[in-house]
N, C-alpha and C positions, 0 to 999 in steps of 0.2 A: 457378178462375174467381172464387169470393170475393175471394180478396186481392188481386186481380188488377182489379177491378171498373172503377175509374177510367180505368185506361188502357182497359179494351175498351169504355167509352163512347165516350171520346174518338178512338177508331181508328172506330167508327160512325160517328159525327158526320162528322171527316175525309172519312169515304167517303161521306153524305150529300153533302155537299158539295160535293167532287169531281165524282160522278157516275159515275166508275168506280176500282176498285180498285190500277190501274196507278199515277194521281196521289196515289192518300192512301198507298201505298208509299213512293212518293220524298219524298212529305214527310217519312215516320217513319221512313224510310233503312231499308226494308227489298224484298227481293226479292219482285218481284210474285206468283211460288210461295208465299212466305212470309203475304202478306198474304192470297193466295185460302184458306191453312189456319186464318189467324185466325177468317176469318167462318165456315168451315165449322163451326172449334169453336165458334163462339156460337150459331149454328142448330141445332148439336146439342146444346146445353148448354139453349135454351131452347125444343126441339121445334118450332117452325115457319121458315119461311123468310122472311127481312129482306129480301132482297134479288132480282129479276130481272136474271138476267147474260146477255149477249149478250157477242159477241168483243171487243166495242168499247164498250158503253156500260151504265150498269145504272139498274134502276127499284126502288125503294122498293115493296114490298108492303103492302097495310093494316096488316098488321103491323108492317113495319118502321118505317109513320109511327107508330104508336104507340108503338113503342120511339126512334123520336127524340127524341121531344118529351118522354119522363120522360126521356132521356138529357142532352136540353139542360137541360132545371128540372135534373137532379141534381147536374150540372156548375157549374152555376151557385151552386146553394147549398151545394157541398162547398169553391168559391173563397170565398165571403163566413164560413163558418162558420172556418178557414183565419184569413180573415185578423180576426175576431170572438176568437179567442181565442191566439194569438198573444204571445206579451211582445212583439216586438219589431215588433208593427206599426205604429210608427211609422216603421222605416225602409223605405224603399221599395225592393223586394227584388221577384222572384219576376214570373212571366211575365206581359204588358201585349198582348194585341191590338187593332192599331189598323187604319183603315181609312179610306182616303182618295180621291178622285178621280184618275185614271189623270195628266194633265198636272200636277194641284197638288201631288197627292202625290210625283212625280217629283221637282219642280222646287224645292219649297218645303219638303214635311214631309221628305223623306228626310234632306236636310241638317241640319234640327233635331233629327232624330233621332239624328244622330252627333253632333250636340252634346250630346242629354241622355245619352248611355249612357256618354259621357266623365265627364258630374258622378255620374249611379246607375251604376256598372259592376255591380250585383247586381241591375239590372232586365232581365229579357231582351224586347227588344221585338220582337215580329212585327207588319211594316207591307205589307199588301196596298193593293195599287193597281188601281182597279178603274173602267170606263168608266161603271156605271149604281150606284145604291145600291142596298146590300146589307141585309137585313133582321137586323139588327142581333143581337137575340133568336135567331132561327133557328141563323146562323152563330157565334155563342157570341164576340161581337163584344164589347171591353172598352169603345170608344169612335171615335167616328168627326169625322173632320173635312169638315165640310158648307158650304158658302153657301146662303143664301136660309133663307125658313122652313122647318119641319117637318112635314108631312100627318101622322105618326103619332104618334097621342097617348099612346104608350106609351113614348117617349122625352123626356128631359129635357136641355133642352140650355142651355149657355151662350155668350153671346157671348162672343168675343175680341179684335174687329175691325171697324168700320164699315166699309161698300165702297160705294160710289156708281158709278154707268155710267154714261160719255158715249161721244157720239160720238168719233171722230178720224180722223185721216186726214195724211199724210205731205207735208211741206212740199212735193215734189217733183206731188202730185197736185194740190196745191189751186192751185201756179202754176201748172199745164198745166190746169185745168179750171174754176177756181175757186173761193170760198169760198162755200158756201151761206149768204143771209140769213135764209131763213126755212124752214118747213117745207115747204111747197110744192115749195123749190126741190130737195129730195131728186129729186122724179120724174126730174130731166135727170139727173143725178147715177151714178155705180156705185159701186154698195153693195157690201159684202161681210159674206155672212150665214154664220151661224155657227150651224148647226142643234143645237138642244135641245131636248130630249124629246120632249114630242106639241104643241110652240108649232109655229103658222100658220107653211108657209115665207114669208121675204119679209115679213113681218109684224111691225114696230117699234113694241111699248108703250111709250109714253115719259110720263114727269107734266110738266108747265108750268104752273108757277102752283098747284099745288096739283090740277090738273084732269088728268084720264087723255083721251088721245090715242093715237089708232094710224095707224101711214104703212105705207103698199103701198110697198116698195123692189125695185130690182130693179138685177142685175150679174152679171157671168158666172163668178163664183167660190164658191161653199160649201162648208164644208166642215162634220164634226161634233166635228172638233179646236180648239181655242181658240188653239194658239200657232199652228199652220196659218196660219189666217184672220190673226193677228197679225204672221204675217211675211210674209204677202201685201198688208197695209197696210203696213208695213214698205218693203215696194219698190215703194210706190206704184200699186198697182192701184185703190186706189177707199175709202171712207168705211167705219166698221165702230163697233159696240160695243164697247168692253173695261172693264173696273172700275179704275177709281182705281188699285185696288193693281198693276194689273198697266202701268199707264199711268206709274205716274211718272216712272219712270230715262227711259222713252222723251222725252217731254213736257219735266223738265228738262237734257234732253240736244238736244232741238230736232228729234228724228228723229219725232217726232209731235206734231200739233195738234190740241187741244180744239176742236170745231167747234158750232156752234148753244150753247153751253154750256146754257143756259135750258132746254134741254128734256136730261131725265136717264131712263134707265131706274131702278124702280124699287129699290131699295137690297140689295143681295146680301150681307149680312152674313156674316162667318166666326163659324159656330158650332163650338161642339165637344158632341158629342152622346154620350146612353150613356142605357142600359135604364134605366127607374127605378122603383123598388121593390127597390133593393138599395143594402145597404152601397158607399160606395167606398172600394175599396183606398187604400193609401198611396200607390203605385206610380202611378194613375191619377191622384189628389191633382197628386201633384208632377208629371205631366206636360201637366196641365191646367195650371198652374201655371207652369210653363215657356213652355207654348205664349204664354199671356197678356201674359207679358213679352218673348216675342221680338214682340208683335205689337204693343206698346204703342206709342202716338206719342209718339217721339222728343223 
């Protein structure tokens, strides 16, 4: 168990995480027999029980939250002391968890991701994609890729990316319906709303002028997917939010219109976010660094 120690955090953690012991197996490529013997040794190694197993699912004991949490601090400062004393920390080597939004991270970080493991081939990156954010610290997360601001002030984040939101809507709708002048005219209008988090359904904050505004929308389409709703304006069903970034090919390609311009949702910046009160890696360095310049304007 001593020498052993790191790994049976990190096989903890894994299983925190998971929720049951079948997935933090396959992550560590081992047989679900295999892993039910690992915890068993650690419950016995440390006299109480971590863990509630059921067939299917399992629950963390007071005990075993308290052993998460010196597992997550342990892990975390066995990575920073690592790369603290190090000769060669300056080259960016050694494992990077990252974490990003289920469509952006598909669509956008995957790809840079095979671009940077091409220039670091000694960085091994793990990129989870995920529909809700993840609490960063808990999940023993290196860094994550975010829009908007940050509620929790135990993260440090940098921008990479300015993003602004407008309306749009597809040449083919706006001749068959036509082009809104003004706010108002939303009401005749079909919207398509793109449901996030605990925001009002049908409910559009938008700034004008420096001034916050809200319009009641309403169409017979939502979804809680972002490229969803995007290819349903796409074939012309009805008016929608999207960000700049995700707006331009469309826009200078003619297959979408900027509509009311003047009124914008407020600004969705690409941050890149990680725990602070620690060291960063090299590894994180360069791929923050990376990130920055693939996002730079041209």
């Amino acid at each position: 168990m001593k020498n052993d120690l790191a790994s049976h955090l990190e096989f903890f953690v894994l299983l925190a995480r998971h929720g049951n012991l079948s997935a933090a197996a396959r992550e560590l490529d081992l047989t679900p027999p295999a892993a039910t013997k690992r915890l068993a040794q650690l419950e016995q190694h440390l006299g109480v029980r971590l863990v509630n197993r059921t067939t299917r699912t399992s629950s963390l004991t007071p005990e075993g939250e308290t052993y998460l949490h010196y597992a997550t601090r342990i892990l975390a400062e066995l990575r920073e002391m690592e790369e603290a004393v190090s000769s060669t920390r300056s080259v960016p080597r050694g494992r990077l968890k990252v974490n990003a939004s289920l469509g952006f991270g598909r669509t956008a970080i995957a790809p840079l991701v095979s671009s940077f493991a091409q220039r670091y081939p000694q960085v091994e990156v793990q990129l989870d994609v995920t529909d809700r954010p993840v609490d960063l610290v808990a999940a023993g997360i290196d860094l994550a890729i975010r829009f908007g601001e940050l509620p929790d002030q135990r993260l440090v984040a940098r921008r990479i990316m300015s993003n602004r939101r407008f309306l749009c809507a597809s040449p083919r709708y706006l001749e068959q319906h036509g082009t809104p002048g003004s706010l108002a005219d939303l009401a005749r209008h079909r919207c398509i709303v793109h449901r996030q988090n605990e925001d009002a359904h049908g409910v559009w904050r938008l700034v004008h002028e420096g001034r916050n505004v809200s319009v009641k929308v309403q169409g017979t389409l939502s979804s809680n997917d972002g490229d969803i709703a995007l290819g349903w304006a796409l074939d012309g069903h009805g008016i929608l939010v999207r960000s700049e970034w995700d707006l331009k090919k469309y826009v200078d390609s003619g297959r979408l219109r900027i509509v009311l311009p003047q009124y914008v949702q407020p600004a969705a910046d690409l941050y890149v976010v990680y725990p602070g009160g620690r060291r960063q890696s090299a590894r994180a360095r360069a791929f923050i660094d990376f990130l920055a310049a693939q996002f730079a304007p041209a």
